[in-house]
C-alpha positions as a printed NumPy array, in Angstrom:
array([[  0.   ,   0.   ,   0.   ],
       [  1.029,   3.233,  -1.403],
       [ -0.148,   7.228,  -0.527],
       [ -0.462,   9.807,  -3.433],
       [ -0.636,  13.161,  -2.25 ],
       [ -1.993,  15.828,  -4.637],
       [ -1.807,  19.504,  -4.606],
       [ -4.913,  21.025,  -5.877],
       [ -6.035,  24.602,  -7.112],
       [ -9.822,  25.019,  -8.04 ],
       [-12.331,  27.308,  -8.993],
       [-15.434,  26.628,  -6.491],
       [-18.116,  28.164,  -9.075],
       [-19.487,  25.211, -10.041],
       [-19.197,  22.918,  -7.403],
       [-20.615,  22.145,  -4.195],
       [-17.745,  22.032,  -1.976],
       [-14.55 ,  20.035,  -1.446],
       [-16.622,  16.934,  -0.203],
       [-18.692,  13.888,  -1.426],
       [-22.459,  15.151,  -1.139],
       [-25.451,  14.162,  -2.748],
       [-27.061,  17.235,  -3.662],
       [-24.436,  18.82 ,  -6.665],
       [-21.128,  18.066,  -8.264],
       [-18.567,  18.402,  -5.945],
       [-14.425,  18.352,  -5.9  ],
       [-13.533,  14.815,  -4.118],
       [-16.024,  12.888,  -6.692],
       [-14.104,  14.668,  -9.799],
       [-10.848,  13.733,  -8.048],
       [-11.495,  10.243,  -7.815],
       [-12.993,  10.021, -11.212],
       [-10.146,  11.366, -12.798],
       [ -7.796,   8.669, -10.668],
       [-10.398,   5.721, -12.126],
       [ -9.646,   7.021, -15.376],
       [ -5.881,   7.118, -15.43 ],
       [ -5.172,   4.38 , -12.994],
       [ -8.329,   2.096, -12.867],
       [ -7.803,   2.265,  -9.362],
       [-10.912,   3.179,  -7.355],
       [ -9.789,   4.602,  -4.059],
       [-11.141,   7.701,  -1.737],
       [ -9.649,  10.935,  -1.829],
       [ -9.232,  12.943,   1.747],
       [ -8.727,  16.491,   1.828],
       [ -6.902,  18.606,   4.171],
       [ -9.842,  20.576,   4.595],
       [-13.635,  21.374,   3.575],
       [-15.195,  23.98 ,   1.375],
       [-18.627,  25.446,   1.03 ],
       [-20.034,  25.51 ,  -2.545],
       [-18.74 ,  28.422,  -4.368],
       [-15.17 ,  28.137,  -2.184],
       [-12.173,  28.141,  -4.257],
       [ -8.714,  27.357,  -3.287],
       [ -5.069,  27.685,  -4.552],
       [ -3.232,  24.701,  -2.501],
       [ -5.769,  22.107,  -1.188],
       [ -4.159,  19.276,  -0.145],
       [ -5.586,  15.675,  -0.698],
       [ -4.127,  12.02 ,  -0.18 ],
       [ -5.064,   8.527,  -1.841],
       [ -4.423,   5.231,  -0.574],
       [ -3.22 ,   2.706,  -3.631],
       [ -2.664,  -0.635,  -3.654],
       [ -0.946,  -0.255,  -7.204],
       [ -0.004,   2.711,  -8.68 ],
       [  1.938,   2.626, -12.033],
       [  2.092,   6.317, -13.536],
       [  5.911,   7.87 , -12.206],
       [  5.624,  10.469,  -9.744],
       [  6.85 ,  12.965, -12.289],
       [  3.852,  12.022, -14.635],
       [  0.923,  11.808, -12.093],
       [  0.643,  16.065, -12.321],
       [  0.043,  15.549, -16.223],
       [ -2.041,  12.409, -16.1  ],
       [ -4.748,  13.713, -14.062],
       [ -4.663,  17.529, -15.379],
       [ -5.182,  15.179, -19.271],
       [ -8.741,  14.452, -17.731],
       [-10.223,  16.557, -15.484],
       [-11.897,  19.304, -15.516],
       [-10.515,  23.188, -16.66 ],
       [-11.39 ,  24.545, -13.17 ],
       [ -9.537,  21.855, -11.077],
       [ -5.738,  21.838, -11.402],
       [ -3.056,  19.415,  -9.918],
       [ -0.109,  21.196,  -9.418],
       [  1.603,  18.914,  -7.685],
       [  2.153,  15.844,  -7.066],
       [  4.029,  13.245,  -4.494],
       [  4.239,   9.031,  -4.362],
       [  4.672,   8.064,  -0.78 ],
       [  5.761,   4.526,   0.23 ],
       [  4.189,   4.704,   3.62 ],
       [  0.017,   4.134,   4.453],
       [  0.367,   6.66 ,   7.36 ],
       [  0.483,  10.363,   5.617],
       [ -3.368,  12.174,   6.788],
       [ -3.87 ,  14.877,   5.01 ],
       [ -6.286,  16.376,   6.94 ],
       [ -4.97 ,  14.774,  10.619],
       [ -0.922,  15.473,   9.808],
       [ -2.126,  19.395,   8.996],
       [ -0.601,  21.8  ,  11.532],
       [ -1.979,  24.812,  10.164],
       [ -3.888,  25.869,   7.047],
       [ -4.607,  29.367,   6.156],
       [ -7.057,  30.993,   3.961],
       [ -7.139,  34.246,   1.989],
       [-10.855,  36.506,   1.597],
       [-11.079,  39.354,  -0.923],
       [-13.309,  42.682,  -0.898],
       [-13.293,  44.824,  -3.383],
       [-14.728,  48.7  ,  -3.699],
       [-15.684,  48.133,  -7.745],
       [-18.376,  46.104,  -9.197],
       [-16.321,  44.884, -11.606],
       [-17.623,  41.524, -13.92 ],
       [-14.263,  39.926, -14.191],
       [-13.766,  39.662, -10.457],
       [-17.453,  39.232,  -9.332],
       [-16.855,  35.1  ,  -8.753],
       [-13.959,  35.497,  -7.077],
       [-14.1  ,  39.14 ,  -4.93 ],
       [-17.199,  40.772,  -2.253],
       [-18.67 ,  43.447,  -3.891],
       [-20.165,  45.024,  -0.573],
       [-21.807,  47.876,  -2.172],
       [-22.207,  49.855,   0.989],
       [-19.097,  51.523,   2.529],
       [-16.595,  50.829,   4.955],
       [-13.358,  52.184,   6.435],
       [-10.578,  50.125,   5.883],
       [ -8.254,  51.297,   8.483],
       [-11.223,  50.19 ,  11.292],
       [-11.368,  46.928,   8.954],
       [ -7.783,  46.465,   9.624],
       [ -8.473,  46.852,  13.52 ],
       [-10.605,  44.653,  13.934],
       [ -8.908,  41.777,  12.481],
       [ -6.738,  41.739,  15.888],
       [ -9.505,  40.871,  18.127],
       [ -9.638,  37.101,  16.736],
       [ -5.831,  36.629,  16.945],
       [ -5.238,  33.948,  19.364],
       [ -6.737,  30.658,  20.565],
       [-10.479,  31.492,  21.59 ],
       [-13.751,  29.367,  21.212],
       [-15.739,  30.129,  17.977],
       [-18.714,  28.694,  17.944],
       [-20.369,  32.219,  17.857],
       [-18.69 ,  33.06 ,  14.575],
       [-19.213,  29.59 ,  13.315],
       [-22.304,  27.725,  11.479],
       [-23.718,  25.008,  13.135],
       [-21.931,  21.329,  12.106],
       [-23.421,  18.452,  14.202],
       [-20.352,  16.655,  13.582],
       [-17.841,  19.727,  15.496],
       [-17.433,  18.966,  19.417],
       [-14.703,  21.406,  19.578],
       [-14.543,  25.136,  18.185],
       [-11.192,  26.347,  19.711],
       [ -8.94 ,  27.368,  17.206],
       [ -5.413,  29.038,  17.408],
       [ -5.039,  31.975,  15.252],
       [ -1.531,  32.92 ,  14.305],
       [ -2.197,  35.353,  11.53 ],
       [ -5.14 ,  37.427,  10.793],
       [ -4.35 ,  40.591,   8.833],
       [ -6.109,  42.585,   6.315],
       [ -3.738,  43.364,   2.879],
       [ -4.197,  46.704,   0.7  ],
       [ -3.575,  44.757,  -2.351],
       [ -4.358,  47.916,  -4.444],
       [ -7.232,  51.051,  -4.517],
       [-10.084,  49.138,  -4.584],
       [ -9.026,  45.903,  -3.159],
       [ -8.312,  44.467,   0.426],
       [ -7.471,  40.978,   1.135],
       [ -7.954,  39.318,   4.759],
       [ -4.98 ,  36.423,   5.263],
       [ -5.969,  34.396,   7.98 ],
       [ -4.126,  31.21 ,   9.214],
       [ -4.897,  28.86 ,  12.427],
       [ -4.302,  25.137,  13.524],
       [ -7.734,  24.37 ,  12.678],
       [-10.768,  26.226,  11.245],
       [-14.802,  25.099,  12.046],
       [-17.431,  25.454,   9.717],
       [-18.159,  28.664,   8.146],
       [-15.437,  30.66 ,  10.651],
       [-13.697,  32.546,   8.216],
       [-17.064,  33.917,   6.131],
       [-18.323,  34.429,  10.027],
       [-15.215,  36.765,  11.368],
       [-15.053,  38.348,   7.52 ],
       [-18.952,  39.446,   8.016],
       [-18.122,  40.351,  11.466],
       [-15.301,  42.686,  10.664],
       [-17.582,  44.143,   7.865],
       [-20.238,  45.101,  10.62 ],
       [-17.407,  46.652,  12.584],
       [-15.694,  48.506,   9.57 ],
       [-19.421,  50.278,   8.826],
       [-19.632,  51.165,  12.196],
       [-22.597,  48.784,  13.239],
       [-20.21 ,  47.165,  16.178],
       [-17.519,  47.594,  17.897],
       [-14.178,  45.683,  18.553],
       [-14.981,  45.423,  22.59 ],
       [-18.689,  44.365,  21.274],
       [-16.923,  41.688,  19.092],
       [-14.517,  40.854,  21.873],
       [-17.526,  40.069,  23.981],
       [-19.335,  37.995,  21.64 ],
       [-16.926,  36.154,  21.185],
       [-16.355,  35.34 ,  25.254],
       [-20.327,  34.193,  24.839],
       [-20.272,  31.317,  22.97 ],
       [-23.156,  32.011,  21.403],
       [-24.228,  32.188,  17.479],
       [-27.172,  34.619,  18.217],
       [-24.622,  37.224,  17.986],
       [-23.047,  36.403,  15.58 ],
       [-23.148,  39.022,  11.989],
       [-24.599,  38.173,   8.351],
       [-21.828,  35.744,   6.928],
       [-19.787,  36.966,   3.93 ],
       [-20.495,  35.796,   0.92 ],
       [-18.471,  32.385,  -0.696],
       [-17.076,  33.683,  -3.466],
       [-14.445,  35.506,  -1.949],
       [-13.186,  32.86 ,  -0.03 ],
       [ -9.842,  31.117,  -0.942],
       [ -8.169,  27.478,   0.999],
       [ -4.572,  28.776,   0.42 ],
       [ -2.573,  26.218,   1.439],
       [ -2.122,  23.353,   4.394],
       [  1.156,  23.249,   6.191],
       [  2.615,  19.639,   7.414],
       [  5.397,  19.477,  10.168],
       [  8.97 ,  19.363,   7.98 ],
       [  9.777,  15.739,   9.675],
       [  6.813,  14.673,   6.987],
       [  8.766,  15.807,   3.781],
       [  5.604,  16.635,   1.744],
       [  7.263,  17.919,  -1.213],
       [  5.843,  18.032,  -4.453],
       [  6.496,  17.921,  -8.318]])
């Protein structure tokens, strides 16, 4: 028994999410289609992390157990970018010996990028929040700070049946002028819960209009409770960066 681990960019436009789910086209099910098709091996593919439909993400990181595995690891990027779709891209690729790589367990951190932008603009509208109504960046920037840290989340979180936990450690959470019109939040932690990152985004929003404050947001947090929670941002904007292993793993790809 073999482990392939993939590197995967996407565009989350047309799909449902990351996961297997019975209600849309998803990632995971193209994935493994694409591996039947090369390979003929049918196997499950397990992602670092999950998306909402409309998610996108540059380096989402996914494993495969095999049992036989013939295409070289220097061909694998090329085989399965021959048949899948234009919106999901390998870009890279690494053939493990061992059965014990996780991608999603062996993850130490993953971070995420969210984009805003000033301008209705039709190229970017799929992949940047248009808010319409204005904000101040500078309070924006602000109130990132108040979820740096390890804290409980389940205010700014959606409910998931499935989460018994929702402390996360945040080591980065910083808001980027990328140019006039455009901001972009970087946000990285051990772990995220379901819908956190739309949740703090929509928060920060309602801060940056001047509808909360920081000590109000501070406080919500403390109270554990989704009631006070703000309108989520939208998916679009939303962007699984990349996954980050401990070095001892040597998850390097090609």
């Amino acid at each position: 028994m073999s482990t392939i681990v993939l590197c995967v960019a996407f565009d989350g436009t047309n799909y449902c999410g990351m996961q297997t789910q019975p209600n849309g086209s998803n990632i995971q099910d193209e994935l493994e289609k694409a591996i039947k098709e090369v390979s003929g091996v049918t196997t499950q593919v397990v992602a670092a992390g999950r998306t909402d439909s409309g998610v996108h993400a540059q380096g989402m990181v996914v494993h495969v157990r095999v049992e036989d595995w013939r295409i070289p690891q220097e061909s694998t990027r090329k085989a399965l970018n021959s048949v899948l779709p234009d919106d999901i891209v390998i870009t890279g690729a690494q053939l493990r010996d061992d059965n014990v790589f996780h991608a999603r367990f062996d993850a130490v951190a993953r971070e995420y990028s969210y984009t805003i932008t000033t301008v209705q603009n039709p190229l970017t509208r799929l992949y940047a929040w248009y808010p319409r109504i204005p904000f101040d960046t500078a309070i924006l920037q602000q109130s990132a700070e108040v979820f740096l840290g390890e804290h409980d989340f389940t205010t700014f979180s959606k409910l998931n049946a499935d989460t018994n936990n929702h402390v996360c450690d945040v080591t980065e959470c910083w808001w980027q002028v990328v140019n006039a019109t455009t901001v972009q939040l970087h946000i990285k932690a051990n772990r995220f819960v379901y819908g956190m990152v739309r949740s703090v985004v929509g928060t920060m929003m309602d801060v940056a209009r001047g509808k909360r404050t920081n000590d109000e947001v501070r406080l919500a947090l403390e109270k554990k409770d989704r009631v006070l929670n703000s309108p989520i941002a939208p998916a679009h904007g939303l962007v699984f960066e990349k996954a980050y292993y401990p070095e001892a793993l040597a998850v390097n790809f090609v």
